[in-house]
Each structure stands twice: as structure tokens, then as C-alpha cells.
N, C-alpha and C positions, 0 to 999 in steps of 0.2 A: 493540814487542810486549811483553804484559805476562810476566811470568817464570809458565814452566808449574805446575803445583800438582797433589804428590800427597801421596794420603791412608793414611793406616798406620791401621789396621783390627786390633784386637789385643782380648782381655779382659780382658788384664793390665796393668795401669798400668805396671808398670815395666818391662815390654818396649818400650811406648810412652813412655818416656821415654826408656830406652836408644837409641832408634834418634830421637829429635827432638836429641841429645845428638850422634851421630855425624854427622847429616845437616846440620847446622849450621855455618853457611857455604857449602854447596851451592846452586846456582843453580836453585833452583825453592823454590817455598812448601811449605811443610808443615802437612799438617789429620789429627788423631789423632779415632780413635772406640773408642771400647770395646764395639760389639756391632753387628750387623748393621744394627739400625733405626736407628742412632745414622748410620753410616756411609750408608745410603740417603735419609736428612735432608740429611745434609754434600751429598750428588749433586745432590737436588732443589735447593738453595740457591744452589750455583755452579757454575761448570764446573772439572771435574776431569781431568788427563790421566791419572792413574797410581793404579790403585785395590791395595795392598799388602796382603794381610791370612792371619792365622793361617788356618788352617783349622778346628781342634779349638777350638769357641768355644759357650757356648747359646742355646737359641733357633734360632739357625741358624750350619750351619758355612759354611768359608767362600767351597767349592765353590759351595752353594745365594745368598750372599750373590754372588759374582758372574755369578751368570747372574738373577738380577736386574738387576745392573748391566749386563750387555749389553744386558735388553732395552728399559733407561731411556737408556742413551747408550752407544749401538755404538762410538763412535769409541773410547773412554775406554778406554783398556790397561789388563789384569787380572793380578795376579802371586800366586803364594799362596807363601809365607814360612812353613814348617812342618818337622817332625820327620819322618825318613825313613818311620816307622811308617805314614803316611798315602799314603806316594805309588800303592799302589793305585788309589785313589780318586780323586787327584787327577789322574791317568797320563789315565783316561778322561775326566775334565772337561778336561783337554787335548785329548782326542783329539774332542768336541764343539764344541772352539772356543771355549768360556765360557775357559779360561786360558791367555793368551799364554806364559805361562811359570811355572817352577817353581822357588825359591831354596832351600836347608834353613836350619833349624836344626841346631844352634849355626850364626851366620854370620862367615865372615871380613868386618873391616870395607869394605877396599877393592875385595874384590872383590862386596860388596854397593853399592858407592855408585858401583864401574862397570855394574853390571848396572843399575841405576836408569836413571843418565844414557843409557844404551844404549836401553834404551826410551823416554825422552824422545826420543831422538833418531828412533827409529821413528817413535814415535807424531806426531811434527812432521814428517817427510817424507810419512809418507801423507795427513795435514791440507795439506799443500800441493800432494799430486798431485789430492786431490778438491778444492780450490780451482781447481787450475787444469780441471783436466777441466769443473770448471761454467762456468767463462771462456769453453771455447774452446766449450764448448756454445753458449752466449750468444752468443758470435761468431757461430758458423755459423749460426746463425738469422738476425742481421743480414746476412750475406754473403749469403745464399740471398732475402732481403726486397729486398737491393739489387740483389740481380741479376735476379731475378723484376718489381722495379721499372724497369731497364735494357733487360730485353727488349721489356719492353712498350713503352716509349716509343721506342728503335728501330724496331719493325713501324710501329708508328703513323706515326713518321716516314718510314718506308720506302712507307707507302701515301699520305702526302700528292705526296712527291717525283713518285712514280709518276705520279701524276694533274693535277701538274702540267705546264706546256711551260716545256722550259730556256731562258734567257733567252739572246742571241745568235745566229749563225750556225750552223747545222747543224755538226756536231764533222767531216765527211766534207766538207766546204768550208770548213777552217778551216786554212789551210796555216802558221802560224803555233801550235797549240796544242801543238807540240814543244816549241816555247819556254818553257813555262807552269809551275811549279814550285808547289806547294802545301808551304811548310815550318810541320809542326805539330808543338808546342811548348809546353809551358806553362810553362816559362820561357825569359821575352823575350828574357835576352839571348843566348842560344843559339839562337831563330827567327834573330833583327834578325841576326848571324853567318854563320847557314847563307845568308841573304837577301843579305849584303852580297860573301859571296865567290861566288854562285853568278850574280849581279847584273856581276861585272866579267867573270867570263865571256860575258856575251853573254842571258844567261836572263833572264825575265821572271816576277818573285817574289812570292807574296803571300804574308800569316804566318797563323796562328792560332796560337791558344794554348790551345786545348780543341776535345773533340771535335764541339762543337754549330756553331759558329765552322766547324771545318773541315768538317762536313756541309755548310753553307750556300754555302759557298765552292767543292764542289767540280759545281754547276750553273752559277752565274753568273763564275765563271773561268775554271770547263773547264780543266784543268792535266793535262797527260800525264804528269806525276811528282810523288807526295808523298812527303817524307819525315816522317817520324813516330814521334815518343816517343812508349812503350807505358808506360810511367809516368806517367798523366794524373789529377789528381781530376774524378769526375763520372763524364764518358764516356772512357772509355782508349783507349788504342791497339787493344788487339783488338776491341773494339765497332768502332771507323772500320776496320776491314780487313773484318769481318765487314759491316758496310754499304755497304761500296764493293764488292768481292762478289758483293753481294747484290742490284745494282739494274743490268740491263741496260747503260744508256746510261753504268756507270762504270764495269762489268765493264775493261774494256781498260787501264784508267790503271794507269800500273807504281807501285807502293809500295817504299820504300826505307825499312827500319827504323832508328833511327839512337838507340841506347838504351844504357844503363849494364847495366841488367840481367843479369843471370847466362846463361851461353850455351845452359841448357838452354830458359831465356822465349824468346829468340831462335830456335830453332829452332820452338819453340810458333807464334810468328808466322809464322814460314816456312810451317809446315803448315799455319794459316789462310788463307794464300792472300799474303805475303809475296811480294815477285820477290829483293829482296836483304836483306842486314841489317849495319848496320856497328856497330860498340859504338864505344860512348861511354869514355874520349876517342878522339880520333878526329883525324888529319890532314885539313888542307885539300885535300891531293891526293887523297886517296883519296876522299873527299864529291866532289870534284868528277868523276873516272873513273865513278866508281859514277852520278851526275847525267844524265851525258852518255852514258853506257853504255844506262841505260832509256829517255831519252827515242832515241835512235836507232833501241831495239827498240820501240818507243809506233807502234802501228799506230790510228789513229783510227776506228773503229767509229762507222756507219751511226745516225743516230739514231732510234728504235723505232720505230713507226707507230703512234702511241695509239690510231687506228682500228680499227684490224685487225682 
């Protein structure tokens, strides 16, 4: 980042030397003007963080010279550097908001070139809070685009599904769909895992590894338990709970959440229509209790009557 840069505003050359003299070595640039238009030249030119200037100057003092400069660059911090005689004047240009702050003359050095950097340091936390406030704006447009694109493409899929016939045995003649396990996952080797230890149990496993995979899967497998990471790109975990849900003929399949996430997303899921939720890491034994625990409560539901 480049070193900040402020400008000393005076009509006395040798005041503006005095102080290019003390401020030397100091960690910001220094730009000297001798009168107001001089000084509103230097602003048009480049960016400024720190505008310094007498007040008692001609042409214009240097209360008027900074409310100029608020209304040319808001961000830009205003100080005025004067003789007590003026603080009437200046007291009110404070109390407008044209002057962040008030130094006198005579000044002591060091407590001049902390009062400086004290404003730099101002003037760069609030340039970083409206940085980021435009970020997270920016974000939340995206976030609200991809989720408004999410919705839409779930109903859609929720109205094909519907209109489709699941492929198989009726789920209420299917004495075997206890067995049937849907582990989703989007990384493998935590599916190929939950698949391999739920598999020497006795259970009958298939994987996915995103949510479009495990929508597809959860017609033509018919699986009385998924379990599922809520940490997916694409379609997440709460979209697949929100669409299983959502659609008669999967209303009954029990979901087991099985995620890293913080325990208040966990409960999130839960109130989505979750039955359990285990966090990530996670015992064999407990995956497996929790496994055999749903599908025993897995009551298979009547397949709809698309007629009706």
C-alpha cells in the first residue's frame, strides 16, 4: 500500500518549512501550499489523506478552505493548525463536521507528529471499514443471486421428480429398503469411509458427492437413510434436506447430518427437518448406532397415486 500523504496548508513559507523540517522521516508524504487555491489544486491532482492548514490566511481562511475540501473528497481528514484567538470560529466549523480536529499554535513537536499519525491512523480504519462494507455489499448481492438461482432450480427439479414414476418396486413392497443407505459427500474419501464401514455391517450403500448426484439417487435407490455433509459446493446440505422434505414419496427417509460445522449450522439442520446430526470427526461406532438407529425407525411410506 502506498505511504499516506498529507498536505500542510499555511501562507507563510516558513511555517511550511518548519513543519516539512519536523515531519521528515515520518511515514507518510508531505505536500506544502501557500493559500487555499494552491491547496484545492494539490486535492484535484491526487489523493490526499490529511488536509493541515492555518486558518487566518487571504483570499480564504481556512475554515472556508476546508469545507471545500469535504465537499471534493469526504474521506480526506481536515485539521486546522492555529492561534487560540480563532477557536471561536473554528469551535463551530467543528461542530459542522468540516473539522475533524483542532491543533494550536505555538505547537509542541511530538505532540504534533502524534496527533498526525493518530489521524492517519483514523482516516485508514474507516477507508478499510467502507472497503469492506462495499465487499460484503457485493457479496450479498452474489449470495442472494445464487440463492434466488438455487431455489429456482430445486422447484423445477422438485416438479420434474413429481411427474415422474420412481423407477423400481413400490417403496410399501420393498422389504429390503431398510437396508439402503445414501452417504453424501463431497469428499470421496469420507463417502468411500462412511460406505465401507456401514457395508461390513450388513447395509446396502451408495455414495454421492453432491447434491444433484444425491437428488438422482434418492428415486432410483430408494435408500431409508442418508447421511449428509452440509458443506457442499453447488447444492448443499440444506437444499438436499429442504428437497427431500419437500417431495411426498421421500418425506419418510431419515437424514443423518454428519458435518464439521459449528453446532449452531447443526441444529439449523435439525430445524430443517434433520432426524439426527453427528459432527465431523466422528467415531465408527457412533456412525454406525446412529445408521441402524434411523433405519429401524424408517417406516416406508405408500407410494403417491399420481392419479388422484
Amino acid at each position: 500500500m502506498d505511504d499516506p500523504t498529507v498536505l500542510f496548508v499555511d501562507d507563510e513559507a516558513g511555517i511550511l518549512g518548519a513543519l516539512k523540517r519536523l515531519t521528515r522521516g515520518e511515514p507518510y508524504r508531505v505536500l506544502t501550499a501557500q493559500s487555499g487555491r494552491e491547496a484545492l489544486a494539490a486535492l484535484d491532482a491526487e489523493r490526499v489523506d490529511l488536509v493541515v492548514t492555518d486558518q487566518r490566511m487571504p483570499e480564504m481562511t481556512g475554515t472556508e478552505l476546508l469545507q471545500k475540501v469535504k465537499e471534493r473528497s469526504p474521506e480526506t481528514l481536515r485539521v486546522i493548525l492555529s492561534g487560540y484567538a480563532d477557536a471561536a470560529s473554528i469551535v463551530e466549523a467543528i461542530n459542522r463536521g468540516e473539522v475533524f480536529r483542532f491543533l494550536t499554535k505555538p505547537w509542541n513537536d511530538s505532540e504534533l507528529k502524534a496527533a498526525i499519525r493518530q489521524c492517519l491512523e483514523l482516516g485508514s480504519l474507516a477507508r478499510q471499514k467502507q472497503e469492506m462494507a462495499i465487499k460484503i455489499e457485493a457479496l450479498n448481492a452474489l449470495l442472494s443471486k445464487d440463492l434466488a438461482e438455487r431455489s429456482q432450480f430445486l422447484r423445477m427439479y422438485q416438479e420434474v421428480v413429481s411427474k415422474l414414476p420412481i423407477p423400481g418396486r413400490p417403496v410399501d413392497a420393498d422389504p429390503d429398503r431398510k437396508n439402503r443407505i445414501l452417504a453424501v459427500d463431497d469428499d470421496l474419501r469420507i463417502a468411500n469411509m462412511i460406505r465401507l464401514q456401514l457395508e461390513k455391517e450388513g447395509f446396502q450403500v451408495e455414495v454421492a458427492t453432491d447434491g444433484f448426484k444425491a437428488g438422482a439417487l434418492l428415486g432410483s435407490f430408494a435408500p431409508s437413510v442418508v447421511t449428509l455433509d452440509l458443506a457442499m459446493p453447488g447444492i448443499g446440505g440444506q437444499e438436499v434436506i429442504r428437497f427431500i422434505r419437500g417431495i411426498a414419496q421421500f418425506s419418510s427417509i431419515k437424514i443423518l447430518v454428519v458435518s464439521a460445522l459449528s453446532p449452531e449450522r447443526l441444529q439449523e439442520a435439525l430445524a430443517l427437518g434433520a432426524d439426527e446430526a453427528l459432527a465431523k470427526p466422528f467415531t465408527v461406532a457412533d456412525l454406525v448406532s446412529q445408521v441402524q438407529k434411523l433405519s429401524e425407525q424408517f417406516e416406508a411410506s405408500p407410494t403417491p397415486d399420481r392419479n388422484a
